[in-house]
Backbone bond lengths (Angstrom), bond angles and torsions (degrees), N, CA, C in turn:
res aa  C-N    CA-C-N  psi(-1)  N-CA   C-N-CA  omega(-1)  CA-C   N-CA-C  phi
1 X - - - 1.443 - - 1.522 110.20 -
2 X 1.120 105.92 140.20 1.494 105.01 -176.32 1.744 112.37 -97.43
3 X 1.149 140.08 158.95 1.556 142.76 112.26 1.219 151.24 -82.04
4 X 1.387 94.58 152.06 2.111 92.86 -147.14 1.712 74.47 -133.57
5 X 1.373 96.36 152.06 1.749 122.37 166.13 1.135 124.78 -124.89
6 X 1.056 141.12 121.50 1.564 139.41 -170.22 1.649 112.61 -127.67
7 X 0.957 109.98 90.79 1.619 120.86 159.26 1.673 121.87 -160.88
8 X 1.154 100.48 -128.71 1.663 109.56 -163.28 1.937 85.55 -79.76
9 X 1.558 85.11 175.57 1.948 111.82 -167.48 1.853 96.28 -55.74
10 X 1.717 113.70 -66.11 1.658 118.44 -168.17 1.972 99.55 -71.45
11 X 1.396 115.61 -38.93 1.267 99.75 161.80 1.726 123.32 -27.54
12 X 1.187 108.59 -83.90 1.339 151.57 -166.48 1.823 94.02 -52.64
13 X 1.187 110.90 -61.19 1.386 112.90 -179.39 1.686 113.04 -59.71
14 X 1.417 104.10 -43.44 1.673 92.85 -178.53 1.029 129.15 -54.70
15 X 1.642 109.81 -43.73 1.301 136.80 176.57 2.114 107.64 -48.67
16 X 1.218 96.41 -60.36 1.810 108.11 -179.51 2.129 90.81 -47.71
17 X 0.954 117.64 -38.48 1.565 114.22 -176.34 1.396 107.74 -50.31
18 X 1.209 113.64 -35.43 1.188 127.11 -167.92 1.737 122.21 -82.75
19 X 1.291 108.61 -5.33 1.197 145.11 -117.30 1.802 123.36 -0.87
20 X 1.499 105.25 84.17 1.438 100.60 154.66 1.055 107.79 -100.19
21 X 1.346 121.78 177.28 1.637 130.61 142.81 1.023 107.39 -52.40
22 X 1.452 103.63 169.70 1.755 124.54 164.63 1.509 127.85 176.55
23 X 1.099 126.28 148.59 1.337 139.40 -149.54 1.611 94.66 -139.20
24 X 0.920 102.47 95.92 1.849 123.50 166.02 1.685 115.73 -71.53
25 X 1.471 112.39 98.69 1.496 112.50 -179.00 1.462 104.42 -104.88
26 X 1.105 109.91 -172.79 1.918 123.50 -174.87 1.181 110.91 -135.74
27 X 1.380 134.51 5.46 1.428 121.63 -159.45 2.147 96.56 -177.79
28 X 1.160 95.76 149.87 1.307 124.99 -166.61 1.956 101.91 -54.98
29 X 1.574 100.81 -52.93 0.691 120.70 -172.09 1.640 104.95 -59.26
30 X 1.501 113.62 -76.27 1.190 132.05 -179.02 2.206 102.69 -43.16
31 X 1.261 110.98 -45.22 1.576 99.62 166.02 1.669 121.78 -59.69
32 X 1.541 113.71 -33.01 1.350 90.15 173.83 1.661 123.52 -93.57
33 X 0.895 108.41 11.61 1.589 133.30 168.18 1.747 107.55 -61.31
34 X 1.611 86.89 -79.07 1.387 109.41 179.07 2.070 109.28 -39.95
35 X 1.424 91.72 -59.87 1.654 98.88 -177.29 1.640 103.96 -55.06
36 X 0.823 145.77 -35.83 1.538 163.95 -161.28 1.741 98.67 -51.89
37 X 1.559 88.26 -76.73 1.687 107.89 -172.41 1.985 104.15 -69.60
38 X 1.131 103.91 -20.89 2.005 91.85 -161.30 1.372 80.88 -85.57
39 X 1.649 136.70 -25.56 1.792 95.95 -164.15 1.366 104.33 -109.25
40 X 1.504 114.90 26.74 1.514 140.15 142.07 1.474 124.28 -41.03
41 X 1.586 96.24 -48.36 1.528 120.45 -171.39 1.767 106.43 -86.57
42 X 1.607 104.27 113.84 1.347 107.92 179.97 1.083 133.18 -71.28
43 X 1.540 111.08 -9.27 1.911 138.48 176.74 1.865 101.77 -64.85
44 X 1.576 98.02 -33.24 1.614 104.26 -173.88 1.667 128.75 -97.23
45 X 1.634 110.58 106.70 1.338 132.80 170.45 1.153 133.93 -40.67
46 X 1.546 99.91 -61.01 1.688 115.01 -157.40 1.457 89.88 -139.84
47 X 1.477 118.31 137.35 1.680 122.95 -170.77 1.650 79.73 -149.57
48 X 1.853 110.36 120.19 1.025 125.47 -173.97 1.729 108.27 -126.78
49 X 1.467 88.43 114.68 1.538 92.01 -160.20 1.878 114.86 -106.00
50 X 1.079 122.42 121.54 1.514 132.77 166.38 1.673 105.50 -35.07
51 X 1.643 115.56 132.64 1.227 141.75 177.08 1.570 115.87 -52.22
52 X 1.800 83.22 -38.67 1.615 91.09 -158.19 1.630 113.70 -74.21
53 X 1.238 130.64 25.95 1.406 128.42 164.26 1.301 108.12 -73.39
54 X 1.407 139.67 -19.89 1.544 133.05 -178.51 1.727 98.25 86.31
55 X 1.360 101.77 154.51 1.900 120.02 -170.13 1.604 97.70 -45.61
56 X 1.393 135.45 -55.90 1.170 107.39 -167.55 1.215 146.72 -82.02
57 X 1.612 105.19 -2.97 1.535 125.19 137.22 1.437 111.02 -47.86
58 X 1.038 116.12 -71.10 2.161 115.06 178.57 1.582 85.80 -45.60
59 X 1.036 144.61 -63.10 1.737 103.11 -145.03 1.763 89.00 -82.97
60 X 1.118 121.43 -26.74 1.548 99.50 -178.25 1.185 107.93 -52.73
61 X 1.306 139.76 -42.72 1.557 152.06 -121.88 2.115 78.54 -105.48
62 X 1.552 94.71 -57.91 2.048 82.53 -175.49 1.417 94.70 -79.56
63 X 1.377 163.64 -20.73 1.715 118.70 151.47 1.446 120.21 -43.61
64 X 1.247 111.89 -60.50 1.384 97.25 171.97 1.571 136.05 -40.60
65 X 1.146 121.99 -54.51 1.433 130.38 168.39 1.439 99.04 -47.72
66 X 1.472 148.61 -106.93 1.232 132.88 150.39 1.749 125.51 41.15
67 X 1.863 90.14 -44.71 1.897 87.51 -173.61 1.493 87.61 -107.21
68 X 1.208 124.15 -44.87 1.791 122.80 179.33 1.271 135.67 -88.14
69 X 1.688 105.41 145.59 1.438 92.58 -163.76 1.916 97.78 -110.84
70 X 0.791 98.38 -9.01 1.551 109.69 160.98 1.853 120.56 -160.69
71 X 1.293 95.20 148.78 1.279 148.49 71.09 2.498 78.78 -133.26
72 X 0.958 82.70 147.77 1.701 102.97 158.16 1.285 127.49 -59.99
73 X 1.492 101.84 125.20 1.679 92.11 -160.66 1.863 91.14 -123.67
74 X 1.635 95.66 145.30 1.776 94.29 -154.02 1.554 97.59 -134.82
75 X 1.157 129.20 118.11 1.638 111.57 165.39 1.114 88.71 -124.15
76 X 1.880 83.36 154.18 1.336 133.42 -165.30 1.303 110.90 -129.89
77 X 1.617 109.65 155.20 1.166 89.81 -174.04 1.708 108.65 -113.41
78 X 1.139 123.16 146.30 1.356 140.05 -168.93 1.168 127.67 -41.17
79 X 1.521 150.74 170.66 1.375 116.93 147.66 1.006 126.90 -109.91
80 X 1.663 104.67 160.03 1.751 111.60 -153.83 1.068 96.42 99.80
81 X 1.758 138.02 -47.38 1.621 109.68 -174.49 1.289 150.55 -78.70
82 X 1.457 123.86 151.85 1.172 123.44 -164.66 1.307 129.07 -47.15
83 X 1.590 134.08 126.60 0.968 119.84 179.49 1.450 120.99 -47.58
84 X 1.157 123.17 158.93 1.793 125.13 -167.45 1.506 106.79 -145.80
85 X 0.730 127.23 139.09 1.708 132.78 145.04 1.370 120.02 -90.13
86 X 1.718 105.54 139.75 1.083 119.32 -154.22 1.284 93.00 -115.67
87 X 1.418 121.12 149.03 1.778 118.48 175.09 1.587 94.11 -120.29
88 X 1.132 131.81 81.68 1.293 154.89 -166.37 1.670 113.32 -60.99
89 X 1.414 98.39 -43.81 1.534 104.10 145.96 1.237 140.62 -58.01
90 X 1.060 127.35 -33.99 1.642 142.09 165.92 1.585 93.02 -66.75
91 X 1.507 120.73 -71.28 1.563 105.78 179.00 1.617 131.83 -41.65
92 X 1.360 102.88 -20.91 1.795 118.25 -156.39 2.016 76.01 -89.24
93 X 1.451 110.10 -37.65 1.555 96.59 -147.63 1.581 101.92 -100.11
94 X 1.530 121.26 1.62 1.365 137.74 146.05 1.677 110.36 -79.25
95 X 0.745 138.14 -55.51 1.515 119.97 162.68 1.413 140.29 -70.20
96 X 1.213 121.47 -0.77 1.209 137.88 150.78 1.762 112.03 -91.01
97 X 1.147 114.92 -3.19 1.563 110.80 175.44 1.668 117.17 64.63
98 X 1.364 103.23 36.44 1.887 108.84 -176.90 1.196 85.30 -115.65
């Protein structure tokens, strides 16, 4: 199974250190594009995605999870970004549709 990363340039690059893939986008648009076609690809596991798209990327990103049970869809958060709290329950109970 492979891993793929999709966000900004130092995102994207740290991640390749690690060795995943990755696909460096610029724009909101162009990330859900990108996410579209990679969890297309049945070679791909784990798709680890940059914070910095803003909330309505995250809820697109948890419908999706919600409909798929693979490849795994993971955000992370970027660097430079602000620490956040997560209500992990609200996410668990948006992707399960309760």
């Amino acid at each position: 199974m492979k891993v793929v990363a999709i966000g900004g340039r130092v995102f994207v690059n740290s991640l390749r250190f690690s060795g995943a893939g990755g696909i460096v986008v610029e724009s909101v648009e162009e990330a859900v594009r990108v996410l579209n076609k990679v969890i297309q690809e049945p070679e791909v596991g784990l798709v680890l995605v940059s914070d910095e798209f803003g909330e309505e990327f995250s809820r697109r990103l948890n419908e999706l999870r919600s409909k798929l049970s693979m490849p795994i869809l993971y955000e992370l958060p970027a660097p430079g970004s602000k620490a956040q709290r997560v209500d992990y329950r609200a996410v668990l109970r948006q992707v399960l549709g309760i």
